[in-house]
Residue, then its C-alpha position, 0 to 999 in steps of 0.5 A: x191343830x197338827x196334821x198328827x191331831x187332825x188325823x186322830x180326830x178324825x180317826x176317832x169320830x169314825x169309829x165312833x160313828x161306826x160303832x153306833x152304826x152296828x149296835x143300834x139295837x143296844x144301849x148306847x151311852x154318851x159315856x160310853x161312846x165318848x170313851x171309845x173315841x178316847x175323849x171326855x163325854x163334853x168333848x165328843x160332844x162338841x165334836x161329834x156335832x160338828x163332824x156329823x151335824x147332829x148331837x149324839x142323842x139326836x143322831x142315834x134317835x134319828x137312826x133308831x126311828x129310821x130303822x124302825x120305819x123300815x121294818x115296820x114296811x118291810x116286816x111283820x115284827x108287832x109294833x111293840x117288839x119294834x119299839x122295844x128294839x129302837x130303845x124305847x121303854x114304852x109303846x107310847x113313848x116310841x109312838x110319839x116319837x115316831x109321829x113327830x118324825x114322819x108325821x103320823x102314827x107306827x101302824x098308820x106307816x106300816x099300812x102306808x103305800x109302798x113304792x111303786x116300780x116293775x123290776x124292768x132292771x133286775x134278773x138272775x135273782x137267786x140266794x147266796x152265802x156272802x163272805x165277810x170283806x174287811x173294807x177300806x171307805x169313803x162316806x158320801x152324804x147326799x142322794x145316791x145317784x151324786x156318788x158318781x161311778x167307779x169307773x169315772x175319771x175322779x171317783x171316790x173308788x179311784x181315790x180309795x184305790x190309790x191308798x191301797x199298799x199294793x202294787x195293784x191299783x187297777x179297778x178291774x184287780x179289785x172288789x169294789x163296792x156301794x154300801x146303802x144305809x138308808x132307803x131314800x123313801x125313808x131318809x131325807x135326801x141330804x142325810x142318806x149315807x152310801x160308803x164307797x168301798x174297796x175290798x182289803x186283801x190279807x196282806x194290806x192294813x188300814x186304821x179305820x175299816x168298815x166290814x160288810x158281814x159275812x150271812x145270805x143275801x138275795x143276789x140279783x143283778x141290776x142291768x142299767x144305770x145308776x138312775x135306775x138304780x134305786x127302783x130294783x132295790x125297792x122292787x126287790x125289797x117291797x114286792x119280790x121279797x113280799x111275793x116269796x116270804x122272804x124275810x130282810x134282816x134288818x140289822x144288816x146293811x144292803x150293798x151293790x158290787x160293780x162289775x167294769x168292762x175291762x177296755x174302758x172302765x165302763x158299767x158293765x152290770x152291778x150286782x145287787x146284795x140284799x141281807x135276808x134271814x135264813x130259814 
């Protein structure tokens, strides 16, 4: 296969993978998504499996069902609505689907416990409008922590960086980003998908690009490392948002922003973005 071919490919299963990504809660045909790639629904096929692991079907039911169990943990949507949304015709047909995934019944799950964690790691808590990033990325698969740091020697933001058509490739010139689409109290470990992401100015174009949505999100900044990373994250999302009714859209990804100390590149704060609907 060319270099030209490869790239194509690639290129292609990413917009793929993209879109399912952002219309979970419609209709989704293998047809459909195959003629978006630019390829016949039997070739996708094979190749969406071999990029991703997982047959299309397989991949969009996972999704589907982990999504699900997330509102159902974190909303108060009845059990029905949440079947319907996760593209299931019958409230049976979800429950099944879902007990066979996680091993017991949708309203066993939603009385389930929650994590347990203190926020020891988590002020300055407050509600913001966020403006749309058009974002260049890279996908790292696995437990967040093995992502690394920005400010690590061989980073994927350092390598994102060095894409950009820009004179500027300095980490402190830049907005740098974690995109988190999966609670790891839901998703295996080796499934879970964290996108490490620069902010695009105006002037500079990429063929594939993930965009973090414009809307309110609750800020908070998280005042440690990466190992505690994940506690505030379900601090916020299980017990302060459960404390001040303050509801999580779902249908939006949660992300984290890192602030550098500009002597050495260090951590200095992460700056964490949960999306939540507006009253």
């Amino acid at each position: 296969m060319s270099n030209n071919n490869g790239e194509r490919e690639h290129s292609a299963l990413w917009r793929a993978l993209l879109y399912i990504q952002n219309h979970l809660d419609d209709p989704l045909s293998l047809e459909e998504i195959s003629a978006l790639a630019g390829y016949s629904p039997f070739h996708f096929h094979r190749l969406f499996k071999k990029f991703s692991g997982e047959s299309p079907k397989t991949y969009i039911r996972r999704l589907r069902l982990e999504s699900a169990a997330f509102r159902l943990k974190t909303g108060s949507e009845p059990i029905t609505d949440i079947a319907f949304g996760s593209g299931f015709f019958t409230h049976e047909s979800f429950t099944r689907a879902f007990a066979k995934a996680f091993g017991m019944t949708p309203s066993r799950y939603k009385d389930s416990s929650i994590p347990t964690v203190s926020g020891a790691h988590v002020n300055k808590i407050e509600k913001v409008y966020f403006q749309k990033r058009n974002c260049i990325f890279i996908r790292h698969l696995g437990c967040y922590e093995s992502s690394g740091l920005p400010g690590d020697r061989n980073s994927l933001w350092r390598k994102l960086a060095a894409r950009l058509s820009t004179s500027t490739k300095s980490l402190h010139d830049l907005e740098l980003f974690g995109i988190c689409h999966d609670d790891p109290s839901i998703t295996p470990a080796a499934r879970i998908r964290y996108d490490t992401a620069i902010a695009l100015g105006q002037e500079q174009h990429q063929n594939t690009t993930l965009v973090i949505p414009a809307g309110f999100y609750l800020k908070a900044n998280h005042v440690s490392g990466f190992r505690d990373l994940t506690d505030s994250y379900h601090y916020l999302i299980y017990h302060w948002c459960a404390s001040y009714s303050v509801r999580i859209d779902g249908h939006r990804s949660l992300f984290e922003q890192f602030v550098l100390n500009k002597d050495d590149d260090s951590l200095q704060c992460i700056k964490i973005f949960i999306p939540i609907e507006q009253n």
